[in-house]
N, C-alpha and C positions, 0 to 999 in steps of 0.2 A: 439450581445446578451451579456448580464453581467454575467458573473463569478456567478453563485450562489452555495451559502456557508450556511452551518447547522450549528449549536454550541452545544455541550453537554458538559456542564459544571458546574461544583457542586455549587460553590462559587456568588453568585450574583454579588460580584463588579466583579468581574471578568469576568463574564458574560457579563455584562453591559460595561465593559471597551471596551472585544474584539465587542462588536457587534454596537457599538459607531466607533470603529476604521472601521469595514467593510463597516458600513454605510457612511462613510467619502470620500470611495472612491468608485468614480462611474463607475467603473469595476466591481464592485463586486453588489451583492442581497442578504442579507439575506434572507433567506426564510423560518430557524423555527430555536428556540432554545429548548434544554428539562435541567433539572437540578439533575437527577437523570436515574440510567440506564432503569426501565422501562418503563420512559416517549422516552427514547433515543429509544431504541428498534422498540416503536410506530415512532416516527420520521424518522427512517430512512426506513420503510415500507409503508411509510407515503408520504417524498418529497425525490424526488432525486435528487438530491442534485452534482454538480459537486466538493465538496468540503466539507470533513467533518472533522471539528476539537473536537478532542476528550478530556478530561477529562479522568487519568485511575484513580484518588482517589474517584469513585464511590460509593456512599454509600449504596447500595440493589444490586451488583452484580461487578465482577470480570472487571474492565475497558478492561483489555486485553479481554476477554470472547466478549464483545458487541464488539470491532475490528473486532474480527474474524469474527460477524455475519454482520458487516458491508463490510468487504472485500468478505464474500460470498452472500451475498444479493446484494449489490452495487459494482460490478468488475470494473465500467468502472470507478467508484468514485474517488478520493482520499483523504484518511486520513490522516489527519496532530494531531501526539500527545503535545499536551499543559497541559505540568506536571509541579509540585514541583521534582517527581520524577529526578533523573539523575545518579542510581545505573545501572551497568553492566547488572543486571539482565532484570530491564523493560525495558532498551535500547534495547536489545539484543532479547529478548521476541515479545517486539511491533514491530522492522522490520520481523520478524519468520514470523509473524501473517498478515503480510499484509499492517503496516506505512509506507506511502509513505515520511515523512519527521518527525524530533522531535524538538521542540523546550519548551523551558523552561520559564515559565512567569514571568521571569523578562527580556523578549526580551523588547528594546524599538520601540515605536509605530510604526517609520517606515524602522524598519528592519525585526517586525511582516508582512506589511501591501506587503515588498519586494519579501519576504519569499512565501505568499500566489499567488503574482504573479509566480516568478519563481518555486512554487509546480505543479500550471498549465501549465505551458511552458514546461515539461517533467525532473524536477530540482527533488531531493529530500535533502531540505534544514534539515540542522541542527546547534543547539547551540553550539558557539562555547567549552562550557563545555563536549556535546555530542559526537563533532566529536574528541575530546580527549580521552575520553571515550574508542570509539572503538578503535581508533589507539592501545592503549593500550590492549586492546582484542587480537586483529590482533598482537602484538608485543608476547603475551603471547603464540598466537597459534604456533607462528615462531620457535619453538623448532626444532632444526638442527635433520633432519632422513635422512639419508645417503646421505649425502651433500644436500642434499635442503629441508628447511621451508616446515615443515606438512602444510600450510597454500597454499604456492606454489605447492603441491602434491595435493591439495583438485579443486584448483583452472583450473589445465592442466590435468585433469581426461576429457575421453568423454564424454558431454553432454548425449549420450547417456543412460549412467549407471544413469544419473538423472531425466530422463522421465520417468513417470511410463509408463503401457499396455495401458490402455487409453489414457493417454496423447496422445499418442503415433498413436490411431485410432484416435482424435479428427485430433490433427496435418494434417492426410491424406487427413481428410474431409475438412481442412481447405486448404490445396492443389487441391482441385477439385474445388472450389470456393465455396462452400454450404454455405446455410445461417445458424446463429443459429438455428433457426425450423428445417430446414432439419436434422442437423447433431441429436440434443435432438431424431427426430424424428428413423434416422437410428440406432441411440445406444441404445434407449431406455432409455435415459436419460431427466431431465424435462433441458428448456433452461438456466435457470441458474446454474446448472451442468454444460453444456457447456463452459459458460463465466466464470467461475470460473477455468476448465482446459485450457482454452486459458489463463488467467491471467497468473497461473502459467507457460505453454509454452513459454508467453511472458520474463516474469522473468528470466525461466530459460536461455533461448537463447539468455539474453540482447537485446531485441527488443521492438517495443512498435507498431507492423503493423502485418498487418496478410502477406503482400508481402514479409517485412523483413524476417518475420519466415521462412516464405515456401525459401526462399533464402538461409538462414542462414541454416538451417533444411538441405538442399539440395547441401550443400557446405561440410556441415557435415558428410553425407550421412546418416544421417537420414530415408528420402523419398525413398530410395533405396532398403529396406529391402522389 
């Protein structure tokens, strides 16, 4: 089955460039483009899309804002940002919100084309301007607190203290085996509620399996409580 990929993107040649480049390789399907966020909105309610590359210089709405509705509508998705942008702030902002990878368009064709592979194989690609970026974040946050980097103190904290209550019932339910339905249906939650608390479970446990988790989770002692 091919890779399919959505494009929300303001600028036409660029439009046209990246969906020229997806169409090139027969891994991939486009399957919709939009050119502004309310047409995006529709599109991603629209197709689901294993793959959505985003635009955040939006012109009728916040690029970050339709992310966020894209990582809560589309969890099992991934967003890849394709900006002029490359300030601390949207780097920083669009992974918060749910970017699976960022890169910058002036990536060439088939380091874009590499990129979209390895976003799908479990990668979260960036420019090499981006992954500077953060390092630099990350170097800033490493302010020395009593012999060890605030950055290292955020990082060897128990998982625990960063599940929320929910999280936390989903996680059990996902320890029983339950399907999404079941568990929406036991918490009183609609299913994508669900997948949206497993996303972040995922995230936060560094895992990308519901076995991993319950593993992880249970090594942690999470499950125990």
């Amino acid at each position: 089955m091919p890779i399919t990929v959505a494009v929300i993107e303001v600028h036409p040649v660029f439009l046209a460039y990246f969906a020229d480049l997806i169409k090139s390789d027969p891994d991939f399907l486009l399957v919709g483009t939009a050119v502004d966020g309310r047409q995006g909105r529709q599109l991603v309610r629209q197709v689901d899309a294993d793959i959505y590359l985003l635009d955040l210089d939006l012109p009728d709405m916040s690029g970050l804002d339709l992310l966020s509705e894209i990582t809560s509508f589309r969890p099992r998705a991934n967003t890849m940002i394709i900006s002029f942008f490359d300030d601390e702030l949207n780097i920083l902002s669009a992974i918060e919100r749910g970017a699976a990878g960022y890169l910058l368009k002036n990536i060439k064709p088939s380091t874009f084309i590499s990129s979209l592979h390895d976003l799908h194989g479990g990668a979260s690609p960036l420019s090499p301007a981006v992954a500077k970026k953060l390092i630099h974040v990350i170097r800033k946050c490493g302010a020395e607190k009593e012999g060890q980097p605030v950055l290292m103190q955020r990082l060897n904290a128990p998982v625990t203290e960063s599940l929320t209550d929910r999280e936390s019932q989903v996680l059990r339910e996902l320890a029983l085996g339950l399907a999404f339905r079941e568990i929406a249906a036991n918490l009183s939650i609609s299913c994508h509620t669900v997948a949206q608390h497993v996303r972040n479970i995922y995230r936060k446990l560094g895992v990308s399996s519901r076995g991993r988790a319950v593993y992880e989770a249970t090594k942690l002692g999470i499950l125990q409580n």
